[in-house]
N, C-alpha and C positions, 0 to 999 in steps of 0.2 A: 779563676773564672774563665769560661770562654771567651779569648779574646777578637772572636771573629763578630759576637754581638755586642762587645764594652766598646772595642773603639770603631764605633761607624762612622765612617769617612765622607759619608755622604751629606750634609746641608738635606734638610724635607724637602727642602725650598725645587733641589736639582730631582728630584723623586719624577720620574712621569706619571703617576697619582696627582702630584701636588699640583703639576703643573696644566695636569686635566681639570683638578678643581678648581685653580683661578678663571680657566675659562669659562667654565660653569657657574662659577659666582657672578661672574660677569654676565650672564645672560639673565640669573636670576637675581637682581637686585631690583628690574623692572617688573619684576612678577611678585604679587600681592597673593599671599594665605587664601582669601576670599577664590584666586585663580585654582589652585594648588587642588584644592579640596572639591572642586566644579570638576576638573580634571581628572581626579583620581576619586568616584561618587563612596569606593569601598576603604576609603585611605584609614578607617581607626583601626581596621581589621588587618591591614597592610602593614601598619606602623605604630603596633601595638602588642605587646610581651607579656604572656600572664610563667608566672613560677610560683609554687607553692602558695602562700595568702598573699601574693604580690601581686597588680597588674602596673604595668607600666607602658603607659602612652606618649609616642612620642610625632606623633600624627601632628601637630601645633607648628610643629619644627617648619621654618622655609627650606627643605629640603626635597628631591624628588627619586625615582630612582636610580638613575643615574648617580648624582649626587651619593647616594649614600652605597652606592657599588662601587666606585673610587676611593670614597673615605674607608672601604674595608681594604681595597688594593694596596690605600696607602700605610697601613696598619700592615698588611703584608711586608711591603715594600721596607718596612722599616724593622720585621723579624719579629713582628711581635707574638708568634707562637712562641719561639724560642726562648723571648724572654718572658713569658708567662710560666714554662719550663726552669726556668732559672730562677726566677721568683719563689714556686714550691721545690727549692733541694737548698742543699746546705755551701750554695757559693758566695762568696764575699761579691753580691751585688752591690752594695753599697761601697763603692770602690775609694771614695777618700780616708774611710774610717779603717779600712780593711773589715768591712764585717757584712756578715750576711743579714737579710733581713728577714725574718721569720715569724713575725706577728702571727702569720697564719697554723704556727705549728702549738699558739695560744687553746684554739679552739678545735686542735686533735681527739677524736677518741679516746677513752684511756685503752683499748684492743687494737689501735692502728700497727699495723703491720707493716708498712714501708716506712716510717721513720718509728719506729718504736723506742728508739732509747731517749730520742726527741720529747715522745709521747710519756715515757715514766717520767721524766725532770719535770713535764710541766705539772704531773697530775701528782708528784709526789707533794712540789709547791700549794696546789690547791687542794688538796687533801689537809695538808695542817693550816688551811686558809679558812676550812670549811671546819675544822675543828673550830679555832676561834669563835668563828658564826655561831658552831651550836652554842660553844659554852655561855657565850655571851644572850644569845636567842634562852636561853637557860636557866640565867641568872646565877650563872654559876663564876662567873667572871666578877672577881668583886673588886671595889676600890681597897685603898689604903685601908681606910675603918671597917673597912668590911660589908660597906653596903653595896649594892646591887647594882650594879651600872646602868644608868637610865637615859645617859647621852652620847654618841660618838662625834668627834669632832676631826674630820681631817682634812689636814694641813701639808697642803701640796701646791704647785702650780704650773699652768701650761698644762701637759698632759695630764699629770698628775690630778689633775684638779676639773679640765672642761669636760674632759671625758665623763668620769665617774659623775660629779654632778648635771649635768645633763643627763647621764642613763638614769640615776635614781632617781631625780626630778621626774623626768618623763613616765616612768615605771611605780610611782605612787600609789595609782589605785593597785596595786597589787605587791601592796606589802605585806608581810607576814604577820596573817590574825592575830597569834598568839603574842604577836610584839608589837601591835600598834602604838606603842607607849614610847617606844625607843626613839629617839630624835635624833640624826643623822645631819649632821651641819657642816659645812665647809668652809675653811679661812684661806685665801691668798694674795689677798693685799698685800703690799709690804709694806706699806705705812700704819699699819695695824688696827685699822678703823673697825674690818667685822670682826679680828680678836678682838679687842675690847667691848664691843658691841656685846660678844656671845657671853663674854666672861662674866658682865653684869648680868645674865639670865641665867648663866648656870652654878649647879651645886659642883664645887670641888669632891665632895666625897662620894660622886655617882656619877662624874667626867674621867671618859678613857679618849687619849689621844691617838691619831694615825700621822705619823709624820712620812710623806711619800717621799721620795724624793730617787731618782735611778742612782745618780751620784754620790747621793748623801752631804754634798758641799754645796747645794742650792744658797745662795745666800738670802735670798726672799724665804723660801721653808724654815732652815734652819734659826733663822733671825723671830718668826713666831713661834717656832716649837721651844726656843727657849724662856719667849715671855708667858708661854703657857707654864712651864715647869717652872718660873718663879713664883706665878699665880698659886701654884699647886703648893711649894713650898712655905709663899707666908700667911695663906689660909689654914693648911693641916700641920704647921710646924716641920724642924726634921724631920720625918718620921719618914723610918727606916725602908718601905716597901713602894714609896711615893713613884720610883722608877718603875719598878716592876709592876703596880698595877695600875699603872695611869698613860702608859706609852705601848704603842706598838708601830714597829717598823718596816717601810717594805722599803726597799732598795739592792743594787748589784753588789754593794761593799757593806757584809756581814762586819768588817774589823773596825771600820769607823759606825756601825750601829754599836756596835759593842764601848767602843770609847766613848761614845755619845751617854751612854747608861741603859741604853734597852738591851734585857735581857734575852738569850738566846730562843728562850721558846717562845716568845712576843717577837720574834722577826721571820718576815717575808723576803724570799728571793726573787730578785729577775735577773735576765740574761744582759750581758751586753747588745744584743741580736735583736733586743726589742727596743724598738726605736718609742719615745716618749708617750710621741701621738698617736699611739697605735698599740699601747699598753694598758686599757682598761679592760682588758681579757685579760689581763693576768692577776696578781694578788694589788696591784693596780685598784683591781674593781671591788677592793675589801666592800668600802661602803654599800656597792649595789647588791653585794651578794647579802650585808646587812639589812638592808631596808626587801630585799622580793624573796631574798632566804636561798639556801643550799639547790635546790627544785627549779627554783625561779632564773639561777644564774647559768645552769645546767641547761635548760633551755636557751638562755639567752648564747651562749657558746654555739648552740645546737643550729641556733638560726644562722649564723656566721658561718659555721662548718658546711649549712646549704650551700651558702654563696660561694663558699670556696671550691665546689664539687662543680658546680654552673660554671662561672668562669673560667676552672682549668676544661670542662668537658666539651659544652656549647658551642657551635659553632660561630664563627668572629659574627653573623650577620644576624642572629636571634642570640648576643651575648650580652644579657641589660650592661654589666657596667662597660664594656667595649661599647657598645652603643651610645649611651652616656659620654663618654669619656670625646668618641666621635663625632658629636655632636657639638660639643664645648670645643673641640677642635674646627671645625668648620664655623662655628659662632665667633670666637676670638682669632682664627686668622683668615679667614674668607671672608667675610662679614662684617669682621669691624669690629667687635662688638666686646667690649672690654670691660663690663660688669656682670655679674652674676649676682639672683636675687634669691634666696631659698625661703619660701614661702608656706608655711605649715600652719594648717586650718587645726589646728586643737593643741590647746592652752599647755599641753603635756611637753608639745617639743619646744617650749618657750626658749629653752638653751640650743636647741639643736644649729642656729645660723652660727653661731659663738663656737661652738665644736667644730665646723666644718669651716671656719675659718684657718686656725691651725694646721686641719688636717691637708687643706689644700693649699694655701698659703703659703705654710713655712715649707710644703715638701715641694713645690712647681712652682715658685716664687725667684727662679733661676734665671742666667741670663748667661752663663756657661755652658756650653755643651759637652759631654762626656770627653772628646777630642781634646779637651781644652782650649777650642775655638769659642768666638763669641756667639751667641744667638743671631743672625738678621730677620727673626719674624717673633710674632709676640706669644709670651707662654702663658701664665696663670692670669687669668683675671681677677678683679677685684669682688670677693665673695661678700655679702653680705645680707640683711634679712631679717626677719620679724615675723612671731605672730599674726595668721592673716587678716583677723580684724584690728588690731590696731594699727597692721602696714596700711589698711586701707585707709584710716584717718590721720596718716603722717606721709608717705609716701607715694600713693597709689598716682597722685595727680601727675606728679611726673614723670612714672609709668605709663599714662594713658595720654598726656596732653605735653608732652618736653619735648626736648630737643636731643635728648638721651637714648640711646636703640639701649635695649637691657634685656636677657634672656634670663628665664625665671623656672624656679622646679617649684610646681605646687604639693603638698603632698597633705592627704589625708586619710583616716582610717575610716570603712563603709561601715562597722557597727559600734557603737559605744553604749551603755548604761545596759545594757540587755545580756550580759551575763554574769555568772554566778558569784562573781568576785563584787559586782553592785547590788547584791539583794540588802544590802546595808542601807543603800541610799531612799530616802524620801521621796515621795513624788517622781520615780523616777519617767512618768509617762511625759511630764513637760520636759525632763532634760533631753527626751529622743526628740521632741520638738527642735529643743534648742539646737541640738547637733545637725538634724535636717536643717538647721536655718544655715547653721556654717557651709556644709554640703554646697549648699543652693550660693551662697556666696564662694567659696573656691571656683564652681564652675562656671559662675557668671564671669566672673572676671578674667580666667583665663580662657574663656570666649570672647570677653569684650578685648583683651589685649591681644587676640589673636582675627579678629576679622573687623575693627572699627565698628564705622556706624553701619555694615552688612548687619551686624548681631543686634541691630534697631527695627522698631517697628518702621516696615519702608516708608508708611506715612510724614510717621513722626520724624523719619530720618528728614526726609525731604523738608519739612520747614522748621529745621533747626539752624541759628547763628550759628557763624562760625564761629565762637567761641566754646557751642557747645557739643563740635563737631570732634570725632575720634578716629583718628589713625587707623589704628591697629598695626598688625602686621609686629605685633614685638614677639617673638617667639618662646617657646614653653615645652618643656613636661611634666607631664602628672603621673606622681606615683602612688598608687590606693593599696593602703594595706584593708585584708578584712578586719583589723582588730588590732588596734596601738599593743601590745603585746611582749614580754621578753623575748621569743622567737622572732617574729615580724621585726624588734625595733632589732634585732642582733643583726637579720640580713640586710636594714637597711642602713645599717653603718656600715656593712662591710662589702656592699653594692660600693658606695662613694670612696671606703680606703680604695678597691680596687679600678675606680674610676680614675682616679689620683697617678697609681702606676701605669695604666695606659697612657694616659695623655703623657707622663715621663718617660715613657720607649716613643712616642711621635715625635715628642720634642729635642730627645738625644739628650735629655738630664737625668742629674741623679738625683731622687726625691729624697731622700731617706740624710741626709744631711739636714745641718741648719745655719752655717758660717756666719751667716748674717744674723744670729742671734747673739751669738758665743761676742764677738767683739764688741756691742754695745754694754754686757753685762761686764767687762775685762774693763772697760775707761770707765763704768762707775765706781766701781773698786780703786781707782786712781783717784778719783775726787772725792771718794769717801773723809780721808784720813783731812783734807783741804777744812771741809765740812764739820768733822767734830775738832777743828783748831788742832790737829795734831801734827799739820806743816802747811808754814807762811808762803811758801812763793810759790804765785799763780803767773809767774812773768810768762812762760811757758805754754800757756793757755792763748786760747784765740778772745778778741777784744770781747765777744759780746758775753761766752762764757765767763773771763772775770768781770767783765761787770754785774752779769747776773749772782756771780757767788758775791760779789761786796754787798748788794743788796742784802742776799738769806744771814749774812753775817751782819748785817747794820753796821755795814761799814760809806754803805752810797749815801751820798748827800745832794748829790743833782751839778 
């Protein structure tokens, strides 16, 4: 890799960007939204980005223009063309692994011509991914006895699993007619609570499994795909074909699928190259391409493949996720501002805060700098989120009235029930009601979060208690797709992976790792064997862990 952009030698902190934006945050910490927008009368048309069925508003922000002519200097100053350049080609960016990271070469054309041999691996993988889909869309895909397979159940976790159930969750209404019957389910507990859960609703001889797993030694995966395959075995007896028509595997090691017992045409490839969280573009997204079909997944790539055209083309200051990415940057280290709220007005993205936790979390969740110096200023925030009407009756209060600053993305799609894929639904003239009522709540509140009691009637402002008085000033974006969609939900995942790698060239980390997962899962594996009695001494352990393990052994007595 170039090592003129891997080792920056520079702290953001010594950047003259950075050091223009401290003083600019300092001027503006006494300046209120209500200022901001008196100032600038034209500001949504200023600081506002439409792409394809996407708009994106970031006008809410405390920022002016200044402010955000630094934050792209500083994004300069820190080379992030270059490694936007490095991110699309085949270098080991992910420099602890030795591996490059290529999510993006997921959502290639199968005609692309600058990486084309890229482009056959992936589409050769999704070609026999998309076989399955038919045969199974088909009923051609049979169990053991020969009946039809009516359930899919996969069993993955982390990416394996937030991913894909969140896109098919979200992507519902637009499953495929001729298979509305197909039930698509997902197990990744590891205490096996929704295995057992599903096993009591489902028929063995019309349940096909998806065991995900990149490494195929998941011990959370592997530990339910075997109490599935007991399941399977003391319900249908030996019987001879129990492996081959009841599993199918995606992972980078063919040779441990194979010793596991899934048969070679029941297995999916991926690359080392693709990192967990960033791998429901590939055969990954078995289930979504299950539940919206061959067409529907094709699209959903299609939308992704936009984003990734925008990103590399756009210029840094009309670049949504450079934008994005610069903003959470000026919120978390100018500002203060150290949570992050993702707020989706339609019941579809119920998983989506849950997805973007990982995505942003495990990859900016660093405190190393590529250097191998430490951090001295703050990187990922704490991401978190719900549903926007039930955030509003859990949460919302200490959004509008705390002692908490919290920056929030509201995000909702402008038409729902009104096309061709709802001509199925009842009454659909009261559900455009319904969705107008969400509409009208998304924008209230990130009005009311963005100018206080301005956003009141003046009257009623003027003789309210102060208890019932409101701040504001908590800052926002809103991003409106026209239509919750496979296209639209593809760019808007791949808006925020790419937000993710920006903020990781500002901050001089490397996102595409996860170190801090890897050792917590390595010392449960020590205390496992402790746990089934299979060795006595815990001398070794610190006081509170053995007395917690003497407890789960009914060994404490007080």
């Amino acid at each position: 890799m170039n090592q003129n952009i891997q080792q920056t030698s520079e702290f953001p902190k010594n950047m003259p960007a950075y050091q223009k934006l401290e003083q600019l945050a300092e001027a503006l910490k006494a300046q209120h939204l209500n200022d901001l927008f008196k100032n600038e009368p034209d500001r949504f048309n200023d600081y506002s980005i439409h792409i394809e069925q996407l708009t994106f508003d970031y006008s809410k922000h405390r920022v002016n223009q200044d402010v955000m002519e630094q934050l792209v200097a500083l994004a300069e100053q820190q080379k992030l063309p270059e490694w936007i350049h490095a991110l699309f080609s085949e270098q080991e960016i992910n420099y602890t692994e030795q591996r490059a990271a290529m999510h993006w070469a997921l959502r290639l054309p199968e005609n692309e011509v600058k990486h084309a041999d890229l482009a056959a691996q992936v589409h050769e993988q999704l070609q026999r991914m998309y076989g399955l889909v038919e045969k199974i869309h088909a009923g051609q895909f049979r169990g053991a006895t020969g009946e039809v397979i009516r359930d899919v159940v996969n069993i993955g976790v982390g990416g394996s699993d937030l991913g894909p159930l969140m896109t098919s969750y979200a992507l519902g209404d637009f499953k495929v007619q001729s298979r509305r019957s197909l039930g698509v389910h997902f197990v990744s507990t590891i205490d096996g609570s929704q295995l057992s859960d599903l096993l009591h609703q489902l028929r063995p001889e019309t349940t096909v499994f998806i065991i995900s797993s990149k490494s195929f030694s998941t011990i959370d995966t592997l530990s339910n795909a075997q109490t599935a395959r007991q399941w399977l075995e003391k319900e249908l007896g030996q019987h001879p074909h129990i492996l081959k028509s009841h599993f199918i595997g995606v992972s980078t090691k063919p040779e441990k699928m194979t010793e596991w017992g899934i048969v070679p045409e029941n297995q999916l490839l991926l690359w080392e190259w693709v990192g967990g969280r960033y791998s429901l573009w590939s055969c990954i997204g078995l289930p979504i391409a299950l539940t919206i079909g061959i067409e529907g997944f094709k699209q959903f790539l299609g939308g992704a493949y936009t984003v990734d055209r925008h990103f590399q083309e756009a210029p840094l200051h009309k670049n949504i996720p450079v934008l994005m990415a610069l903003l959470g940057v000026w919120n978390s280290n100018f500002l203060e501002i150290q949570t992050h709220a993702i707020l989706p007005y339609d019941g579809r993205l119920k998983y989506f805060a849950s997805y973007l936790q990982q995505l942003e979390m495990e990859s900016n969740g660093k405190s190393v700098q590529r250097n191998s110096e430490r951090v001295n200023y703050n990187t990922c925030p704490i991401i978190w989120g719900e549903v926007g009407p039930n955030a509003q009756h859990a949460f919302y209060q200490l959004l509008h009235q705390g002692t908490q600053a919290v920056s929030c993305d509201f995000i909702a799609p402008v038409k729902r029930y009104n096309a061709n894929q709802f001509t199925y639904i009842q009454n659909a003239e009261a559900l455009v009601e319904q969705h107008h009522l969400a509409l009208s709540n998304c924008l209230a509140q990130s009005r009311l979060l963005a100018f206080g009691n301005a956003a009141l009637n003046q009257e009623e402002s003027a003789q309210l208690p102060i208890y019932k008085q409101y701040e504001g000033n908590q800052p926002s974006s809103t991003l409106l797709l026209q239509e919750l969609n496979p296209f639209s939900l593809g760019m808007l995942i791949a808006l925020y992976e790419h937000k993710v790698f920006v903020q990781s060239v500002i901050w001089n980390i490397n996102p595409f790792d996860q170190w801090g997962v890897e050792k917590g899962k390595q010392i449960a594996n020590e205390l496992l064997p402790i746990l089934n009695r299979q060795q006595e001494n815990i001398s070794q352990l610190d006081a509170s862990t053995q007395g917690l393990i003497k407890v789960l052994l009914g060994q404490y007595y007080g």
